[in-house]
N, C-alpha and C positions, 0 to 999 in steps of 0.2 A: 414581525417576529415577537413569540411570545416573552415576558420578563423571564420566564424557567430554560427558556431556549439559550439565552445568551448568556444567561450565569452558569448552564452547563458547558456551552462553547469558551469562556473565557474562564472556568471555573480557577484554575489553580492562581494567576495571574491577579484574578482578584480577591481571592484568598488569602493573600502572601501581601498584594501592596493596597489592599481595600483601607484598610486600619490605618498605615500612614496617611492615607489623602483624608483620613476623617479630622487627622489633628488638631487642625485646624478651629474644627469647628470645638474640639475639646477646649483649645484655650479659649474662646468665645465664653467657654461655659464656665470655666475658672473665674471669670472675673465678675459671673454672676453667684455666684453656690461657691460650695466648698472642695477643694481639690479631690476629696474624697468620692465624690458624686460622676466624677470622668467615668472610673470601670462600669459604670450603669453604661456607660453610652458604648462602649467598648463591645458591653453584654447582651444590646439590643442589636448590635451588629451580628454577632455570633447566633442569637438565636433566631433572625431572618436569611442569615447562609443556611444551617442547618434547616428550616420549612423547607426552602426552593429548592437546594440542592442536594448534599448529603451531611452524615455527621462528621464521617473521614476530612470533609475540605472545613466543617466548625470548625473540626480540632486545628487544622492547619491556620485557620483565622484567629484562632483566640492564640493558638502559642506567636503569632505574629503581632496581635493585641498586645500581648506580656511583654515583649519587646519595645514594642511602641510605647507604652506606659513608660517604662524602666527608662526609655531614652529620653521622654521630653518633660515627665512631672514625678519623677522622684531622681534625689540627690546621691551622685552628683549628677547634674543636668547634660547632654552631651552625650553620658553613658548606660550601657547597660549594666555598669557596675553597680548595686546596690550597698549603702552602708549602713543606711538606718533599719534597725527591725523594725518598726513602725510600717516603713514602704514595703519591706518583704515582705511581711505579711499580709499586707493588702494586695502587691502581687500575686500573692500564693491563692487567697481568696478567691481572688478576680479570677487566676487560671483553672482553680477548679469548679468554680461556679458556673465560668461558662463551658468548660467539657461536660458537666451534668446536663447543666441545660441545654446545651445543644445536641446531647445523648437523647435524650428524653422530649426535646422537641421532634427531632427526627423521628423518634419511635412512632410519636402519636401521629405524626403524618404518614407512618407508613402503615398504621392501624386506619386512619381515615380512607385512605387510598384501597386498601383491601377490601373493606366494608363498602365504598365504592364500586368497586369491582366486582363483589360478589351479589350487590344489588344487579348490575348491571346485567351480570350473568345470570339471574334468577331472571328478570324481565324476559332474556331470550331465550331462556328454559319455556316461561310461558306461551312466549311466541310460538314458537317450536312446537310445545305440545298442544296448541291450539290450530297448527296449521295438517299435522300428523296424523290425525283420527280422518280429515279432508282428503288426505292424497290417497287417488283411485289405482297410482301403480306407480311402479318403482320409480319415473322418472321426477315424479311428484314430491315422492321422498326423499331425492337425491338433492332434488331442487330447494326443499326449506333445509337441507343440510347446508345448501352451500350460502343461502339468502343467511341464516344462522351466523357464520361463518363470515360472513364479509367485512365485520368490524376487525381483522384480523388479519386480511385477503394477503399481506404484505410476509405475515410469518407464519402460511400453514397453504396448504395446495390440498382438495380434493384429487384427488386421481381416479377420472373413468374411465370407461372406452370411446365413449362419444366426444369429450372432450380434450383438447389440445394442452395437455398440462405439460408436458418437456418445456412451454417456453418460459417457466415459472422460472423467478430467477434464483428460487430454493433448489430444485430442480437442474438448472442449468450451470451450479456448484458441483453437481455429483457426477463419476466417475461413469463411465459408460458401461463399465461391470452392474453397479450399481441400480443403474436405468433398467437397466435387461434383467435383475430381479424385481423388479418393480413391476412389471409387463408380466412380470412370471404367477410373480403372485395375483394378478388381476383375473386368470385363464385360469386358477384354481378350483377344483369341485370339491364343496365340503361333502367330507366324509367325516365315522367318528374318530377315526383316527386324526385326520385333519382337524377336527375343531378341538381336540384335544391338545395340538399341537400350537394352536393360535398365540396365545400368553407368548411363548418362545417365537417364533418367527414375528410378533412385532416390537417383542426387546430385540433382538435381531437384526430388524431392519427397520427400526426407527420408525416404525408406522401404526395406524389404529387402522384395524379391519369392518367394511363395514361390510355385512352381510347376512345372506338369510340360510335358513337350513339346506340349502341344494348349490349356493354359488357363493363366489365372493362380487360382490359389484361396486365394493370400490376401496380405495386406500385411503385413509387421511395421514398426510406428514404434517406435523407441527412442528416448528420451534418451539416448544413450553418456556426454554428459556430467554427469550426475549421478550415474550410477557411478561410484564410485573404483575405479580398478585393472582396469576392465575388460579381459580379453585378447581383444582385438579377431580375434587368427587363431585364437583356439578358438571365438569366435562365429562367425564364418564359416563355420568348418569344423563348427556345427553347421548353419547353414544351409545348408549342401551335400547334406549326410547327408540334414536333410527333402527337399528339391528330388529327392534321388537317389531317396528312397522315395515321394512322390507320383509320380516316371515307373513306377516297377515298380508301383505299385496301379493305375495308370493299366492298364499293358499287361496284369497279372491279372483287370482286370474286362473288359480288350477278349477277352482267350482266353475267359476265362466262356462272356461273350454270343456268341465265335464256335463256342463249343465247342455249346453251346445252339440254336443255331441248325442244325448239324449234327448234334443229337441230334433234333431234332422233324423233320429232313428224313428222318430215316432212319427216325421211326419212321412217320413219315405216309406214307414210302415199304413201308413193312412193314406197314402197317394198309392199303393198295391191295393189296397182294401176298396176304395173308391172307384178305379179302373177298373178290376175284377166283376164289382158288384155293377155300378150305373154302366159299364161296356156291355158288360152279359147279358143283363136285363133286355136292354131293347136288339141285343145281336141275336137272343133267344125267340125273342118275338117276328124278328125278321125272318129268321130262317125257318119258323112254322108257318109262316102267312107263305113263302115262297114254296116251298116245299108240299104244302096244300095245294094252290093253282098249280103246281109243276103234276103234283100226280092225279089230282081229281079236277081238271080242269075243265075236260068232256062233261062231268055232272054238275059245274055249278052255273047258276044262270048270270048275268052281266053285273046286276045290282051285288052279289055275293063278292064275283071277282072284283068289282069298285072297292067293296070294303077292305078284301083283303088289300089288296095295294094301297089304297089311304093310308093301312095300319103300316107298310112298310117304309111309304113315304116319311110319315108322323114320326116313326120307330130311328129311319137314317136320320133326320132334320134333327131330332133329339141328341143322339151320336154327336154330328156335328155340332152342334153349342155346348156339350162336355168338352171333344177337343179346344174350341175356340178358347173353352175358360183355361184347358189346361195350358195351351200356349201361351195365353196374354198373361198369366201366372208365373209364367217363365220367364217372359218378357221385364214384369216389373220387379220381379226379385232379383235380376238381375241388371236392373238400372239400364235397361237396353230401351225402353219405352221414348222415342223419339216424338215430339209431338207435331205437327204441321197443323199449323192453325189459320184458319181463315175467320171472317164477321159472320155468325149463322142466327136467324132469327129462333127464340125460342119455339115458339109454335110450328115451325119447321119439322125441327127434332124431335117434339111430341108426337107429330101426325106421320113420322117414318117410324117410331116406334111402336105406335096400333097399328102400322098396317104388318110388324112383324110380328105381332101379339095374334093375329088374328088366328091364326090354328089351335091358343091355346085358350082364347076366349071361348069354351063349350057350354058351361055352366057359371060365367061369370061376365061380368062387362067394366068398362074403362070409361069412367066423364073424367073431362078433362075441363076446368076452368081458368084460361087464361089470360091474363090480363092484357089489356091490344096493345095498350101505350108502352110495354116494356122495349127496354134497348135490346141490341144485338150483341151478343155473345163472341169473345175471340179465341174459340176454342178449336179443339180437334172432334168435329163434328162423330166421326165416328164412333170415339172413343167414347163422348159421352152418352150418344145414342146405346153404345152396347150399356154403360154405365145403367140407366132407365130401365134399359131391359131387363137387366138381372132385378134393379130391384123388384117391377113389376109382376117379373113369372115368381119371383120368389111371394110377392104377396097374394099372388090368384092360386098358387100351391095351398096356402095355410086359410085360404079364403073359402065359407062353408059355400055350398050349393046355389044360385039363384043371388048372389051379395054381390055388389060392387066395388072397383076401387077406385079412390078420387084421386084425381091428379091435379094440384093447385100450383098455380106457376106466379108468383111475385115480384114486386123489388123491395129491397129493404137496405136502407145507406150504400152502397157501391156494388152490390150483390142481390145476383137475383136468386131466389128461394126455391126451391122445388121442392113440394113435400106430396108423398103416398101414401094415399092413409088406408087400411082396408078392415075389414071387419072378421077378423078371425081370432085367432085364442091370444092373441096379444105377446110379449117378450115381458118378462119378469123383470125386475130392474137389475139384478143380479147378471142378468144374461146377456144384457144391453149392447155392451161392447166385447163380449166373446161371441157375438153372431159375427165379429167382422174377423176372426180368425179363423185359417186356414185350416179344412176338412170340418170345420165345425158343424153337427147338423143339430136342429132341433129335437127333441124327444117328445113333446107335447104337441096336439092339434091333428087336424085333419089333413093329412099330408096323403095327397090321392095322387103326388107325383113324386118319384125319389132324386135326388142331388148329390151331388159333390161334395158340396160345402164349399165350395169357392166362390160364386155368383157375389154375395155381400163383400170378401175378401178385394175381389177385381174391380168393385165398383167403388168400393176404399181409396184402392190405387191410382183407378183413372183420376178418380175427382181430384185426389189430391195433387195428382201430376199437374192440373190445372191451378193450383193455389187454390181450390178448396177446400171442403169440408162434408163429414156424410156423420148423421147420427141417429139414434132411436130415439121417441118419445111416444109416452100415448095416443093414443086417441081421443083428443079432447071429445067430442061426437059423440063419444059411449063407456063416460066414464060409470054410470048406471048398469051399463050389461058386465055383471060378472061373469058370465060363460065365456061369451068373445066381445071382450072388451077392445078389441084392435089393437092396431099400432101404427106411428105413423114415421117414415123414413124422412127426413130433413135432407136436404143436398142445398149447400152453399157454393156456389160459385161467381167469385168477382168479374166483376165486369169486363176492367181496363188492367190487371193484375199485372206488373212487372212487365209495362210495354215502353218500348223505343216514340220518339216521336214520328216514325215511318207509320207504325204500327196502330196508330188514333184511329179508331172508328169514324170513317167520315162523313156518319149522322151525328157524333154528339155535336151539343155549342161548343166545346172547348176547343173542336176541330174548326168548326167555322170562325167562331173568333180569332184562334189564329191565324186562318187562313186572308181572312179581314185587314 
């Protein structure tokens, strides 16, 4: 227990007989110095009560000092009666020397302690206003109020809805009338009336409001008076600071939700635009190619009707990879995308993928160079197989006449590479990663096939479902051709990513060693 703890718990008692038990030591000092020299020690007594405790229990010390003096070193001895003006007056001395000084020593400790205090306060003004400009929403802000606050925690209770404040034991003081305006006031909508009103309902109910233009979202009750030294305008001007930050999380979650609400009109407007245009397209073509053979059937010869059915085959198979995107679109936006993974060799995957490219290879071709010694993949063979695809038709679309595209398959530290590189008008650098957003089409190059804009979007999604990675870079190949300079599509996908030890490939060593 600290020295200020016990001379406030025992304060009056040794106020009253602290002076007697020193006398002792007074006459000690008598027989060195001059009797005159005692009220010093009397005086150093008084103004160590007055530091630690207060100046009310000095004064009770020194008028009990006066006593002490009067009884053991001035005549007659025995009594408090005084006969000599000599002694009275150095009584009289002694007693008002140390009322001053222990007036005036209290004062400046209680100047120390404030200046204390409002250092202290100022620190967590800092804190505060450093943590404040950081918090993304109200819970944020509630939370460095109450972190703020916790030097304190014993005589002040935030009050929210989330939290359990009735079992505050400030709280659990108050009248259950009282409680149920507290509750009352929390369910409050500011209005102008209402904020007009604030100043009166928290003289009223003893509470600081904290909130923003539209609600209240919480109460603070303090004690102020069992704080010593509280600076009242730096607490306020903390609760300004909060109040200022719940209005701006306030107005950052209303842009959110408006910003939000402006993004799904636009893409719900772009996902109309898209079905409209890439459905009609080849549902146009279909029903002329069929519609043809249906009424001039008799006149055309076997090679004609091939064509036309090709065109209808080509025109459905088209259809169906719109749908496919627009489902697996659906799929991943809505965290529905399950994955089932098995071991698939790369080269696998590539050679299922040209043989689905193959209708669209007309005026364009696919090499593929893959490296033998690479490992097995633990993936959802399908997913990444459509993942290739998309990229592929998307780069044989933008790809001129007679050009090819490369397909190079790697490993590099835990990951194997896949990158497509093709020879067409290339991606801006500006445009790079808005090719992987939803309905995005290009505007530049020779686009002899139309899209969605999802293809880049879904193959984003797969990879990443996998703990991968999908990105743009040039065409190292033709950084020379400014026409079609290319571009090349980067796919990172880990090897062994976030597996069980069931789950080890059981060609790596890692597998055989422990199997060992």
């Amino acid at each position: 227990m600290k020295i200020e703890q016990v001379l406030r718990k025992f304060a009056y008692p040794i106020g009253i007989l602290f002076p007697w038990l020193l006398t002792p030591i007074a006459f000690l000092i008598t027989d060195y110095l001059p009797k005159t020299n005692v009220p010093l020690l009397y005086i150093v007594m008084v103004v160590f009560i007055a530091i630690n405790v207060t100046v009310e229990l000095a004064i009770i010390n020194a008028l009990s000092s006066f006593f002490a003096f009067s009884f053991f070193f001035a005549e007659p001895y025995g009594s408090i009666m005084i006969h000599q003006d000599e002694d009275l007056l150095t009584i009289l001395l002694f007693l008002l020397t140390s009322v001053i000084v222990g007036y005036m020593a209290t004062k400046h400790k209680q100047n120390v302690q404030k200046i204390r205090v409002r250092e202290f306060m100022t620190d967590i003004e800092l804190e505060l206003l450093e943590k404040l400009p950081k918090a993304l929403d109200t819970d944020d802000v509630i939370n460095a109020m109450r972190d703020a606050l916790e030097p304190w925690k014993e005589n002040c209770v935030l009050i929210t809805r989330d939290v359990n404040w009735a079992t505050h034991p400030m709280i659990r003081r108050m009248t259950h009338l009282r409680k149920t305006y507290l509750e009352e006031l929390l369910e409050l909508r500011i209005t102008p009336e209402i904020s007009l009103q604030i100043p009166e309902l928290e003289q009223e109910h003893d509470v600081f409001f904290l909130h923003n233009s539209q609600q209240v979202i919480g109460l603070l009750k303090i004690s102020i008076e069992n704080i010593q030294y509280l600076p009242k305008d730096i607490f306020l001007l903390l609760l300004h600071q909060v109040n200022i930050s719940l209005e701006r999380t306030r107005l950052s979650a209303d842009l959110e939700k408006e910003k939000i609400a402006k993004e799904n009109e636009l893409l719900r407007s772009a996902l109309l635009s898209s079905v409209s245009h890439d459905f009609r397209t080849p549902l146009t073509t279909m029903i002329g190619a069929t519609s043809t053979v249906i009424e001039f059937g008799e006149h055309l010869d076997k090679q004609q009707t091939r064509e036309l059915l090709d065109t209808v085959l080509e025109e459905a198979q088209r259809l169906n990879r719109y749908t496919q995107n627009l489902l697996d679109m659906t799929r991943l936006g809505f965290g529905q995308l399950q994955l089932e993974r098995d071991w698939v060799g790369v080269e696998e995957i590539i050679s299922v993928v040209k043989k689905r490219l193959k209708p669209l290879l007309i005026h364009n071709d696919v090499r593929a160079d893959i490296n033998p010694h690479l490992p097995s993949l633990y993936i959802q063979a399908a997913l990444i197989e459509q993942a290739l695809f998309n990229i592929i038709d998307n780069a044989i679309k933008f790809s001129p006449s007679g050009a090819y595209i490369e397909v190079t398959c790697v490993k590099e530290n835990d990951a194997i590479i896949i990158s497509v590189c093709d020879q067409g008008p290339g991606v801006p650098e500006g445009e790079r990663e808005k090719v992987f957003e939803r309905f995005h089409t290009a505007e530049k190059g020779d686009r002899r096939r139309s899209g969605s804009g999802l293809g880049l979007t879904i193959c984003r999604g797969m990879i990443m479902a996998h703990g991968g990675s999908v990105s743009i870079h040039p065409n190292p190949k033709r950084t020379a051709d400014r026409i079609n300079p290319g571009c090349c599509v980067r796919v990172e996908i880990p090897i062994e990513a976030n597996l069980g030890a069931s789950d080890k490939n059981p060609d790596s060593p890692s597998s055989h060693s422990a199997a060992e």
